[in-house]
MIDO-205124 format. One line per field, with one value per residue (C-alpha): residue in one letter; x, y, z. Coordinates in pm, whole numbers, plus 50000, padded with zeros to 5 digits. Each point is the difference from the previous one (the first is absolute). Example, Ala and Ser with C-alpha at 12.3 -4.5 7.8 and 13.67 -1.06 7.14 Angstrom:
res <- c(a,s)
px <- c(51230,50137)
py <- c(49550,50344)
pz <- c(50780,49934)
//
This chain:
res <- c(x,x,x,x,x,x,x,x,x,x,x,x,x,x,x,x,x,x,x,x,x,x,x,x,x,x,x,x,x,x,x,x,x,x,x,x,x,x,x,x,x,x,x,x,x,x,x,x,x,x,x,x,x,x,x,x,x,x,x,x,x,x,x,x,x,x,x,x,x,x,x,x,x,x,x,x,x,x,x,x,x,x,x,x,x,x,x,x,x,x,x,x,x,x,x,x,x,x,x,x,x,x,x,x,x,x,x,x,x,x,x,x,x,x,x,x,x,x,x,x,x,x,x,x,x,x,x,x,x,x,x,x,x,x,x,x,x,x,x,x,x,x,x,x,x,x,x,x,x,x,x,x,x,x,x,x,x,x,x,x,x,x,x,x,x,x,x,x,x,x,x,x,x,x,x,x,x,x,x,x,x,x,x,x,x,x,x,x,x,x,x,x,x,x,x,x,x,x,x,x,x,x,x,x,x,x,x,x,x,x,x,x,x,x,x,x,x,x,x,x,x,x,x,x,x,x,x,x,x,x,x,x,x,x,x,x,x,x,x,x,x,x,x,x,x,x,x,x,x,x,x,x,x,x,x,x,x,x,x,x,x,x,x,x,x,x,x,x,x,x,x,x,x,x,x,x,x,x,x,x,x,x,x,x,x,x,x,x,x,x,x,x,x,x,x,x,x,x,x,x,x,x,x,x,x,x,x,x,x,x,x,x,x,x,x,x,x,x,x,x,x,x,x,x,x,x,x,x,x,x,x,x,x,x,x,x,x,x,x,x,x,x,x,x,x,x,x,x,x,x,x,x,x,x,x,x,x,x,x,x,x,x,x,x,x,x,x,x,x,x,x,x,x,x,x,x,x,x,x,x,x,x,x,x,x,x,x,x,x,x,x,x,x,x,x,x,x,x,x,x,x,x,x,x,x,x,x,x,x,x,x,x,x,x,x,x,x,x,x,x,x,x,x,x,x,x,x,x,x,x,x,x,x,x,x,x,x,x,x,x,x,x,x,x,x,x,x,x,x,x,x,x,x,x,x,x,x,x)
px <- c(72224,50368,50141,50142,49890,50368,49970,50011,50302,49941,50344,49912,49672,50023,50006,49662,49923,49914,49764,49814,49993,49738,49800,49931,49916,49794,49852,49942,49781,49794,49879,49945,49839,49765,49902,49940,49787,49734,49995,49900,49764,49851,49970,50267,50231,50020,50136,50073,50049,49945,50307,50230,49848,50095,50339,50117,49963,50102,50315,50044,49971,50059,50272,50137,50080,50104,50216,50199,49950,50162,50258,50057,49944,50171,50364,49913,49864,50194,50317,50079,50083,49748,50040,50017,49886,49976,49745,49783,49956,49973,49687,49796,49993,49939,49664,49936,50008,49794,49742,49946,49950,49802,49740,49951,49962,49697,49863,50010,49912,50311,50082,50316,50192,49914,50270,50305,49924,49953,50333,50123,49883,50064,50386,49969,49873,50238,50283,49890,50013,50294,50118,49964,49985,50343,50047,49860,50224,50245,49819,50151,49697,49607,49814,49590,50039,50205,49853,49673,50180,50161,49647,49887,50211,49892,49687,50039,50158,49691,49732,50213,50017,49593,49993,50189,49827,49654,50096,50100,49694,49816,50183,49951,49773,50204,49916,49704,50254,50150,49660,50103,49710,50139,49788,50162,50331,49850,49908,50361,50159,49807,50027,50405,49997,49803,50068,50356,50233,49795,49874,50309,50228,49777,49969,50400,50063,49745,50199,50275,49796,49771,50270,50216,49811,49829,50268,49861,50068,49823,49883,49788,49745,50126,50330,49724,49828,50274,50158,49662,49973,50355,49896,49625,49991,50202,49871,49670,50058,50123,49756,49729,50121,50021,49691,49853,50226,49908,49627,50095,49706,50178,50386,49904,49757,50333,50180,49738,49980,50371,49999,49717,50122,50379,49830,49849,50226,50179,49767,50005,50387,49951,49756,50234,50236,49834,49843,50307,50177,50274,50001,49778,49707,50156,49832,50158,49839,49676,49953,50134,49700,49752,50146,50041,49580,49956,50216,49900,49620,50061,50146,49679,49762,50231,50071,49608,49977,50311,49893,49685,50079,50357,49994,49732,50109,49760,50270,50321,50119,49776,49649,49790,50013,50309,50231,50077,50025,50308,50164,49918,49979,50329,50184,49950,50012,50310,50162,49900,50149,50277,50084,49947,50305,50237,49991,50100,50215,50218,49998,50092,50311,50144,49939,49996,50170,50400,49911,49852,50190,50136,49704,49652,49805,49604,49900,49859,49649,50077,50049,49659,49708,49788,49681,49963,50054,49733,49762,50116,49943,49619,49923,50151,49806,49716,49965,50169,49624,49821,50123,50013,49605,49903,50187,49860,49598,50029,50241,49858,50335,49821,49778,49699,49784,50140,49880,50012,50266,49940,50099,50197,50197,50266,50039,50057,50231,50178,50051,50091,50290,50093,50066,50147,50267,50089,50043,50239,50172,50042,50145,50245,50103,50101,50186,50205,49979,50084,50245,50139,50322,49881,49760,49694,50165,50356,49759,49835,50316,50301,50263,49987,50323,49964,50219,49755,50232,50163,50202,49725,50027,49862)
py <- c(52954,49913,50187,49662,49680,49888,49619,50046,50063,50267,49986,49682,50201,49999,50365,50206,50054,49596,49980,50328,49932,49742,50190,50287,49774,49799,50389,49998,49626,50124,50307,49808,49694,50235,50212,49692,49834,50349,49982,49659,50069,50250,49796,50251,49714,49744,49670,49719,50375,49779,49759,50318,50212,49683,49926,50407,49960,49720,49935,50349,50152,49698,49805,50267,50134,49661,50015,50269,49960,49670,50143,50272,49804,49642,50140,50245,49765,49698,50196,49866,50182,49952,49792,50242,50356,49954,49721,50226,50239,49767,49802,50335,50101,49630,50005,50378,49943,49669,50122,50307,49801,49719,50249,50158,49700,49880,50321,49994,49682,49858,49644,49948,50311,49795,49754,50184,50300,49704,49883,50315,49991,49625,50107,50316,49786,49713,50261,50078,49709,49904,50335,49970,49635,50008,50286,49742,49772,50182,50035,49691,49981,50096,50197,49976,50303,49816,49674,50164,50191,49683,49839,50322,49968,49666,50097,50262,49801,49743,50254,50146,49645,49975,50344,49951,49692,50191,50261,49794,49779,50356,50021,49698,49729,49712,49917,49740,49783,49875,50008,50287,50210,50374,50095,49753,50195,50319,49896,49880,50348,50187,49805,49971,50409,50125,49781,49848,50268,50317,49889,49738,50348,50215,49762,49941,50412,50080,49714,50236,50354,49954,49927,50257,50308,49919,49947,49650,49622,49712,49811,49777,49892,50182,49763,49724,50121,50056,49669,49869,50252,49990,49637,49955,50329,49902,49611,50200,50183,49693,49818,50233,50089,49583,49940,50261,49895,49679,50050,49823,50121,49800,50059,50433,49991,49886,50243,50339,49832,50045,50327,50144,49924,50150,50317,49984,49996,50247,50236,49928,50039,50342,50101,49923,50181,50317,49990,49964,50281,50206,50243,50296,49954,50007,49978,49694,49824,50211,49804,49615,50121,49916,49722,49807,49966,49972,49699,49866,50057,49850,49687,49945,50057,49790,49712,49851,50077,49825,49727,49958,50109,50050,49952,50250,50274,50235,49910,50011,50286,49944,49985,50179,50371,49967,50093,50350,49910,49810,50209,50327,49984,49765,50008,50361,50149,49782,50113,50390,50048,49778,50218,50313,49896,49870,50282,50237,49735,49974,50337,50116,49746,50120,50366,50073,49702,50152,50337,49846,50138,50313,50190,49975,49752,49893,49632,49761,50146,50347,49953,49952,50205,49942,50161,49792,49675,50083,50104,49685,49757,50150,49968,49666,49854,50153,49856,49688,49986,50110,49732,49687,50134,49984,49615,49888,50099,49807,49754,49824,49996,50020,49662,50256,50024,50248,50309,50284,50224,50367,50077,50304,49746,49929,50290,50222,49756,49962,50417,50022,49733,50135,50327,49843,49827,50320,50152,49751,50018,50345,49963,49793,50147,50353,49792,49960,50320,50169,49769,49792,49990,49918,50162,49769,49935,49914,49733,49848,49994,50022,50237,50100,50041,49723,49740,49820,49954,49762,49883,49849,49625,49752)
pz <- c(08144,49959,49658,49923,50151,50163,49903,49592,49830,49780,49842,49791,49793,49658,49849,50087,49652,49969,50269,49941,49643,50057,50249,49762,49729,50228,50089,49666,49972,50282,49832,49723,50138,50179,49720,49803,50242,50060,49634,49992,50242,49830,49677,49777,49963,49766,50008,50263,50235,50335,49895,49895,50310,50182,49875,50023,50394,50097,49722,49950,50355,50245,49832,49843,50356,50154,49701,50144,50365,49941,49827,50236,50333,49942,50013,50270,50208,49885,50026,49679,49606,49726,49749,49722,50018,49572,50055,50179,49814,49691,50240,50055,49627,49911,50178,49930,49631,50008,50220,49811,49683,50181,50107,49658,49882,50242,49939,49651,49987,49813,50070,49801,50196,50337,49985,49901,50263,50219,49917,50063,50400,50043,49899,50249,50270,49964,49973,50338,50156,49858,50114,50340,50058,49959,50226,50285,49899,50163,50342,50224,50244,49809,50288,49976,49758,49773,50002,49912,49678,49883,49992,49831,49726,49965,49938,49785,49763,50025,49978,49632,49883,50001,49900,49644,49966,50033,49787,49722,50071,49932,49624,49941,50236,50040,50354,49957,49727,50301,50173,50252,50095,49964,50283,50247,49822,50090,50384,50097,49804,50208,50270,49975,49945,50263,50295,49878,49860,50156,50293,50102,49950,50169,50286,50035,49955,50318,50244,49942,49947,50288,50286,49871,49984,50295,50201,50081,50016,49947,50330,50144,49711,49757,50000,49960,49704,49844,50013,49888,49696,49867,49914,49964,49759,49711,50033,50020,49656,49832,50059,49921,49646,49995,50106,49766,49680,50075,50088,50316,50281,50271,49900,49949,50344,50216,49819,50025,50408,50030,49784,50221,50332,49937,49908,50245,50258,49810,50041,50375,50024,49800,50247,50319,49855,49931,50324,50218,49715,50269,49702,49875,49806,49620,49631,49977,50309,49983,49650,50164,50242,49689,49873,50325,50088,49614,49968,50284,49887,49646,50193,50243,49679,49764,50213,49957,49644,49900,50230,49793,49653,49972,49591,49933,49815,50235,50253,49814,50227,50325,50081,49753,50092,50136,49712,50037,50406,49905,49709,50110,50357,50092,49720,49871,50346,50088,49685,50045,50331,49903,49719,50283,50161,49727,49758,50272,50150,49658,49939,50351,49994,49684,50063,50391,50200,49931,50137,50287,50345,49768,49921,50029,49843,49952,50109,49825,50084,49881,49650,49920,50056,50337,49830,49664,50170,50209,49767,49754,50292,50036,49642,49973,50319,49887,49645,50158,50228,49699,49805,50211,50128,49663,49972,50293,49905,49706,50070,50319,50171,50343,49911,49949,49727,49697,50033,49697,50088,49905,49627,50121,50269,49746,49795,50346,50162,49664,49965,50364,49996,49640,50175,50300,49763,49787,50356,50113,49687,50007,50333,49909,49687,50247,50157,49742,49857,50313,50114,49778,49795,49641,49748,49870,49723,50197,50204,49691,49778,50198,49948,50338,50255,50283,49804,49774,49686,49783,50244,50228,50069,49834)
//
């Protein structure tokens, strides 16, 4: 693989303390998240555990790091400045500190924290979007990576919109005054989260991702399926969280038909593309290799269920036993070996790319280690098969009858992608110990030397 891919211009990135700021914070929800979760699994935890264990992965991990992919990768791929370099940094503390607090409070069971640590993230998120919506402002022509980030944003600030209303619902129930069932709230929050501002940015970053470090184009059907998903997919998602905020069935089946089918045929275009790769085998693309069949999977199993019962909450995410097919096998494999290449990627840039042609320097590749990815991509497909096994027995995502799964199923799968994930973390965190320019504390609090000081634009 190319050191740099030639067609991003990495002279527009903001400074790498920004973007890998969020990923070691994001490290630092995963851990979390996952500890959480085998504790709640093993009945130690108190509290709504499952909404916190929940809400540290997907907030704290996944958006998190869309938070500063985004940041990083709109201005080098748009060829455009960032807004404001202030803003975020002000964005990632904003939903730090209200996550943090939100969590304590669902496991304490505190009501009245909920909705000013909500506050706190809608403010971060907006921030965002605000952030680097105007950043695309600047771009004359949207490619199909940018159109699919301006929807995300979108979204993002729907989904926070339900999600202060539900947390101040939680202090103090006002929902049913107006005679809004806070379940149907609940449905289209989830629904707007998961398949609008994760999904639509995950989506949009692998039409970019997948063609460049393959060293492939889109062709044939793939041109097809795109032109289909770029507008069937967010009609799709709107329309679902309508239908479901609503209690529409006919309005939310249209929309989980349309959301079904562009996944779809993602998952088909991700596929091409890894099979016609011209480059070697990678972390990165050894990871897309998961997520492609699993999204593809979740589609043919979803698509019937959301057909038939598309406001159940059994199939908010999918077909029942199809949950962790979705969240851990597309979206947490697409954002592991995502996350495989732009660490490195940032890090290589700002240390390596001026003394290329003078001296000897490591790729890309090189800066992490070969063995622990290995080993982290075993655990982590094993606990992944552990866990969606156990799903599927009880969960009758093949149309069978339930079946018990093995008490153990869980527990195993859970310690096996909990070691996987520390792994990977590791991994990533010698890469920038070994190679990096800034302390832990430089990354999490500035002070560091590659120009990220009062002077930054707003």
């Amino acid at each position: 693989m190319s050191a740099v891919p030639g067609n991003v211009d990495t002279d527009r990135q903001p400074p790498m303390t920004v973007p890998l700021r969020h990923f070691v914070v994001a490290l630092a929800f995963l851990l979390a998240g996952i500890v959480l979760g085998l504790g709640d699994a093993a009945g130690r935890v108190s509290g709504l555990a499952g909404l916190a264990h929940v809400h540290l992965l997907l907030v704290g991990w996944v958006c998190v790091t869309i938070m500063g992919a985004m940041t990083q990768f709109v201005p080098v791929w748009s060829g455009v400045e960032l807004h404001s370099r202030r803003l975020a940094v002000v964005q990632l503390w904003l939903v730090t500190v209200g996550l943090v607090g939100f969590v304590v409070g669902l496991q304490q069971w505190r009501p009245a924290v909920l909705p000013w640590f909500g506050a706190a993230m809608v403010l971060g998120f907006w921030t965002f979007a605000y952030n680097v919506g105007r950043t695309l402002a600047a771009v004359e022509h949207f490619d199909v990576t940018e159109r699919h980030f301006a929807a995300a944003l979108g979204f993002f600030v729907l989904l926070t919109t339900l999600g202060l209303l539900l947390a101040l619902d939680f202090a103090r129930p006002f929902l049913f005054e107006f005679g809004i069932a806070r379940g149907d709230v609940v449905a289209a929050h989830a629904t707007l989260g998961v398949f609008g501002a994760v999904l639509t940015t995950v989506v949009g970053a692998l039409y970019q991702l997948a063609t460049m470090f393959t060293q492939t184009e889109l062709h044939g059907v793939d041109v097809s399926i795109r032109r289909f998903e770029e507008v069937a997919y967010p009609v799709g998602v709107l329309a679902l969280a309508g239908g479901r905020l609503a209690a529409s069935a006919p309005i939310a089946r249209l929309g989980g038909a349309l959301v079904a089918l562009s996944l779809l045929g993602v998952g088909v275009v991700l596929a091409r593309r890894l099979y016609e790769t011209r480059v070697e085998w990678t972390p990165m693309l050894s990871r897309y290799a998961v997520a492609a069949p699993a999204l593809a999977l979740w589609a043919l199993l979803t698509l019937p269920a959301w057909l038939r019962t598309p406001l159940d909450p059994a199939t908010r995410f999918g077909a029942p036993g199809t949950g962790h097919l979705l969240a851990f096998g597309a979206v947490g494999f697409v954002v592991l070996g995502t996350v495989y290449h732009v660490v490195p990627f940032i890090v290589w840039v700002h240390r390596y790319s001026d003394l290329l042609g003078f001296e000897d320097v490591p790729m890309i590749d090189d800066l992490y280690d070969d063995r622990l990815a290995a080993a982290d991509f075993a655990l982590l497909l094993a606990g992944f098969a552990a866990i969606t096994a156990s799903d599927w027995l009880a969960g009758d995502a093949l149309g069978a009858a339930a079946l018990t799964a093995p008490e153990w199923l869980v527990p195993v799968g859970g310690a096996l992608a909990g070691l996987g994930a520390a792994l990977f973390v590791v991994n990533v965190a010698l890469v920038l110990r070994n190679h990096g320019q800034h302390t832990l504390r430089e990354l999490l609090v500035g002070g560091g030397t590659d120009g990220e000081d009062a002077s930054t634009p707003e």
